[in-house]
N, C-alpha and C positions, 0 to 999 in steps of 0.2 A: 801766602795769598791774603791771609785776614790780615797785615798789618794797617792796613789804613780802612778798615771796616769801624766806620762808629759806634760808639756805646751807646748807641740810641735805639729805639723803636722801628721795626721796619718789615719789611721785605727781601729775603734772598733767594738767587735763581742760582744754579749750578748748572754749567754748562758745556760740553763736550768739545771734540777737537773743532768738530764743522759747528761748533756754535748755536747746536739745538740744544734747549731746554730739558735737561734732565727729571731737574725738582725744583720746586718752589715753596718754601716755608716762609715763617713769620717768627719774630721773636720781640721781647720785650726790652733786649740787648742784642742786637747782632754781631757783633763782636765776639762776645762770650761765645754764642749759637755757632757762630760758622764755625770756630776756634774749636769747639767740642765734636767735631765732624772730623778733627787731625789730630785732636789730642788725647781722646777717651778711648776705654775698651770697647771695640766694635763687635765682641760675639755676641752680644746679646742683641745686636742689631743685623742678621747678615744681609739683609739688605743694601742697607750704609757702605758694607766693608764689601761690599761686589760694586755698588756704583762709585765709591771715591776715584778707585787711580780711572775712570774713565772721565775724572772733572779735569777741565784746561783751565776754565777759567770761572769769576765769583762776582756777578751783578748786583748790587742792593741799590733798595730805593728804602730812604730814610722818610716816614712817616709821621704825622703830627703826637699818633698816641696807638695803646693797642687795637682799639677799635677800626682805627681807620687802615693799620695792617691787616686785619683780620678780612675786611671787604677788600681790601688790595688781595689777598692773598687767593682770595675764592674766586676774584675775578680772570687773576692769569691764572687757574688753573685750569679754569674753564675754558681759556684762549688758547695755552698753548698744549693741554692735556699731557705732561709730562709722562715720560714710561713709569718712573716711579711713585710720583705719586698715585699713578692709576692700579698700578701694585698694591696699593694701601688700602684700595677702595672698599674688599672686604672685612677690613679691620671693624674689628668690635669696636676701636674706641672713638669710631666718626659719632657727630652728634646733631642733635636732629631738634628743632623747637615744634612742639605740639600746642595745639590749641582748640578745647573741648568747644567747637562751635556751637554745636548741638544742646548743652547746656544752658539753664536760665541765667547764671553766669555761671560765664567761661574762665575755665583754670588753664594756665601756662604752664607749660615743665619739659624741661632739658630733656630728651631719649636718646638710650645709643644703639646704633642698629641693630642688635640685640636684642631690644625690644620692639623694635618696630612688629613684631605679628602680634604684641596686643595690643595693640593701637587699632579701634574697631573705628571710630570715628572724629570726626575734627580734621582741622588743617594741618599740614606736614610742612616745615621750612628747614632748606639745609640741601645735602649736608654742608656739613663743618667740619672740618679737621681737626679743628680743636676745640676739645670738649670745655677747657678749663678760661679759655676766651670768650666763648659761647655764653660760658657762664656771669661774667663777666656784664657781656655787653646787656644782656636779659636781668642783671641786674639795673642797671642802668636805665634800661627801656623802663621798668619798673616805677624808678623816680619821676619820671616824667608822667606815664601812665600807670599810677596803681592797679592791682589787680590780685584776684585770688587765686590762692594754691591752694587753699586745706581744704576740707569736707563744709559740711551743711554746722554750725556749730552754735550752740545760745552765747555764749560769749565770744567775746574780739577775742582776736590770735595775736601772739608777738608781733607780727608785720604790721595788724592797725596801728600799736601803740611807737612802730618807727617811722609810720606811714606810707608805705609801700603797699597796703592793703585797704581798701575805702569801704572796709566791713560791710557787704552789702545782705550777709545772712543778717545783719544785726538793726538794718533798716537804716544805716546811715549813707545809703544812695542810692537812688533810683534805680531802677534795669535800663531804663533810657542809657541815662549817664552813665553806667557801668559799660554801656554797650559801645559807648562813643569812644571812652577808653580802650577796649579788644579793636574797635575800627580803625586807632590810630596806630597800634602797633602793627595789625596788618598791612596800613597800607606803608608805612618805615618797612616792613621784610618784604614786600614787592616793589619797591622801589616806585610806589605812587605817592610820593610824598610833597612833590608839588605844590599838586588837587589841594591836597591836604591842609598845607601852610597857606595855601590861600585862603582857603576856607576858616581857615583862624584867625588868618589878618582881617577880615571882614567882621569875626565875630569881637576882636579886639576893637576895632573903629567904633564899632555900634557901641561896646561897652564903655570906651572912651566919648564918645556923642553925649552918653544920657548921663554922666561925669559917673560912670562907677570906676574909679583909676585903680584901685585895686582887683580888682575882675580883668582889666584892661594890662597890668601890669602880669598879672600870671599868667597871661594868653602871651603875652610879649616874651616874657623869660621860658614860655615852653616853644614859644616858635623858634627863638634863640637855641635854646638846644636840640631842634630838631634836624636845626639846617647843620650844628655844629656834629650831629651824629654819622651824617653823610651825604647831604643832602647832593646828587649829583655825579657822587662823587666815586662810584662806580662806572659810570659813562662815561668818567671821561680818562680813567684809566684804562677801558678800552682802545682810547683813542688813541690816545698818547700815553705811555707811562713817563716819560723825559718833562713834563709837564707839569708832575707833580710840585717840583718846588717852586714853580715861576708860579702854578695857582697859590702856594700856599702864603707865599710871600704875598700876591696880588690880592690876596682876601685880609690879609693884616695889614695891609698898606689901606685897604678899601674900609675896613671895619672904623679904623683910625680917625684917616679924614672923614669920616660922615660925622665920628663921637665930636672931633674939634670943631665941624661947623656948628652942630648941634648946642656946644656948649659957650659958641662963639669965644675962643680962644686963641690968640695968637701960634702954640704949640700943643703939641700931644706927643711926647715923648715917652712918661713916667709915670705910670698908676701906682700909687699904693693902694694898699686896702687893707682895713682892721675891725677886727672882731674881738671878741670875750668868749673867753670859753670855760667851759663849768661854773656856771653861775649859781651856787652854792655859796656864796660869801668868804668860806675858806679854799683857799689853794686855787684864787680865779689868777688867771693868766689872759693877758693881751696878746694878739698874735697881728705879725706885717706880713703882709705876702708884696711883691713887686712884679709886678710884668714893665718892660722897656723894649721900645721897638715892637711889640706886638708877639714878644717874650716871656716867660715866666724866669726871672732870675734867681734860681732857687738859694745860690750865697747869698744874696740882702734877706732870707726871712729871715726875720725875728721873733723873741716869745718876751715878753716881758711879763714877770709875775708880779702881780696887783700888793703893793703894799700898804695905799691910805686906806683902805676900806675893810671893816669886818663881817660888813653886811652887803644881801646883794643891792648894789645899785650900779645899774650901766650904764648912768653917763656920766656921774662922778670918774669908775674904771677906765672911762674912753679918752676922759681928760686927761688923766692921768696920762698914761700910754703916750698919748698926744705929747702932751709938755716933755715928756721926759723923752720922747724922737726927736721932737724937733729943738729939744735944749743941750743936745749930742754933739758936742765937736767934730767927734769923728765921723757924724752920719751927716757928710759935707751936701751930696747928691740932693735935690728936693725936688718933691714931685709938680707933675702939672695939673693934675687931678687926683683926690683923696676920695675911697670912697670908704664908708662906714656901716656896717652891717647893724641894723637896728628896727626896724620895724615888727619883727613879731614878738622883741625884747618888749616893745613899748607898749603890745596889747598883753602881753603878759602880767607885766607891772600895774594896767586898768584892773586886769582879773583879779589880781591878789588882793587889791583892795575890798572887793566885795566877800562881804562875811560869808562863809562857808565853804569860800575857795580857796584852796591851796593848791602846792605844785602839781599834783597830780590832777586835778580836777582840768586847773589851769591848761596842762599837757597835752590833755586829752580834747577843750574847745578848738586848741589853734589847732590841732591834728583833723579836725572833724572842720572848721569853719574856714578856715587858713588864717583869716584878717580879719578887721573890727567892721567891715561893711557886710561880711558873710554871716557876721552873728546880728549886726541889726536887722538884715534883709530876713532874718528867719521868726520863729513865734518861739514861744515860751515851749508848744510843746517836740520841739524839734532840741533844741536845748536840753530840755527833761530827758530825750533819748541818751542824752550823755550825760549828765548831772543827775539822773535820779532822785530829784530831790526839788519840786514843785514851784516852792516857798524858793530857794535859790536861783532855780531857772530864772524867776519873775524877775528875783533882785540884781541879775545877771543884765537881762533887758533894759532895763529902767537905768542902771545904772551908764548905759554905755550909749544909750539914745539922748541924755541929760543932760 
């Protein structure tokens, strides 16, 4: 029955002779996933090996990535409440997202039912079936909306310096702000996310009105991953599940033509895109990624390792990369649009110039400011929260206002 189940991301339902819905899981390969339900040892599952020989038949709906399985998954569970999965329900390893409301700022973290009787207060989201997904997507929500996890502490924690964390014990964000961020991840786990993206396209226009384009651009690329997280997209696998690939197609076809009117171009077939990675001077490498048709083709990436340069510089690296793609016989295909990863390179490269900055100094403004109008729009002593160091802060200013 798996023989013609894709290697791909998804959803599968298992289903009986009269065609009711047994189980519904997720996997990252369904293929492998179903395949291991006829192929493995089933005593350490006897659940599995009591519902198999009553499956007739094997339904998938192939998803864009795990996330969007993950809310496909929770949603027919809900719909069709399978026998077995509702079997599962007192399993320890269902999971659960908490959220310390009640606190001056609020901490996030994964729980498994298990835990739920210490959970004295905060919001409760879930369950989850899968703990390991969960975790996942709560990373993810993360990048969009920083937020804390550790205690009350005088210094940043690991996640400031990846930025996943907007150190707010350490005074580098308001409670306001820190609050706006727990607002938008609750309203993404109740499915008010609408409200929401409106409410940022409004704050984006205005930012874009008074020309702050960098303010205006990170509101654009968070709204962009907002809608890409699911916006919708729950409701309407209620409606229809048969639906899924006419929207997903209908939103790559829609995403497309809005980029080609935008960029007033005859075609939009072929993105590349390239970056630099480990910008240490030794061992940097160029990387291509390609999406076609509204694709990611993972055969065209490529890594090209940097060889005119011993020092860092990234547009010398890009050149490079560049000439030697497009001086490639064999890389016949050319794109319609090139796009080139560079701008926090290029307030980097301001930073290092002023005395007393180095990589780490450096790491730690874009971490704390994002961009060069975040660190003009600030004073010296907002700077000095992360520079330490007065006589630099100033020269930080001066230099990047000049």
């Amino acid at each position: 029955m798996a023989k013609e189940i894709l290697n791909k991301p998804g959803v599968y339902k298992f289903l009986d002779k009269s065609k009711k819905v047994l189980y519904v899981g997720k996997a990252l390969n369904l293929k492998q996933r179903v395949s291991s339900y006829f192929n493995g040892n089933l005593e350490d599952r006897p659940w599995v090996a009591k519902m198999i020989p009553l499956v007739r038949n094997i339904e998938t709906i192939v998803t864009e990535n795990e996330l969007e399985a993950l809310v496909l998954e929770s949603a027919l569970i809900k719909k069709y409440k399978p026998k077995y999965n509702s079997d599962l329900k007192d399993d320890k390893s269902y999971s659960w997202i908490h959220i310390s409301t009640n606190d001056e700022f609020p901490k996030l973290k994964v729980v498994r039912n298990k835990d739920l009787n210490t959970i004295k207060r905060g919001r409760l989201f879930g369950p989850y079936p899968s703990g390991s997904s969960v975790k996942r997507v709560f990373t993810y929500l993360r990048k969009i909306y920083p937020f804390c996890t550790c205690t009350k502490a005088k210094k940043e924690c690991l996640y400031f310096h990846l930025g996943l964390c907007p150190g707010p014990y350490q005074g580098h964000i308001s409670r306001e702000d820190y609050r706006k961020n727990i607002d938008g991840i609750i309203k993404f786990l109740t499915g008010k996310r609408s409200s929401f993206i409106k409410k940022l396209d409004n704050e984006m226009k205005e930012y874009s009105s008074n020309k702050q384009y960098e303010k205006a651009a990170e509101l654009r690329d968070k709204i962009a991953d907002l809608k890409y997280l699911g916006s919708n997209i729950q409701g309407e696998f209620f409606e229809d599940e048969k639906s899924y690939e006419l929207r997903k197609k209908s939103l790559h076809e829609k995403v497309f033509s809005d980029l080609r009117k935008e960029l007033n171009i005859p075609q939009l077939v072929r993105i590349e895109c390239y970056d630099i990675s480990n910008i240490q001077g030794q061992d940097a490498y160029g990387s291509m990624v390609v999406n076609e048709n509204g694709e990611i083709e993972s055969s065209e990436y490529r890594i090209f390792k940097i060889k005119g340069s011993d020092t860092p510089n990234d547009p010398a690296m890009l050149k490079e990369v560049l000439q030697r793609r497009f001086s490639n016989e064999k890389m016949t295909k050319y794109p319609d649009v090139v796009l080139i990863d560079g701008g926090k390179r290029g307030l980097r490269s301001q930073l290092l110039k002023v005395e007393g900055i180095g990589d780490d100094r450096a790491k730690k403004l874009i971490l704390r400011f994002k961009n060069i109008e975040g660190i003009k729009e600030s004073n010296v002593e907002e700077i000095d929260k992360v520079i330490k160091n007065k006589k630099v802060s100033e020269a930080v200013l001066k230099s990047l206002n000049t």
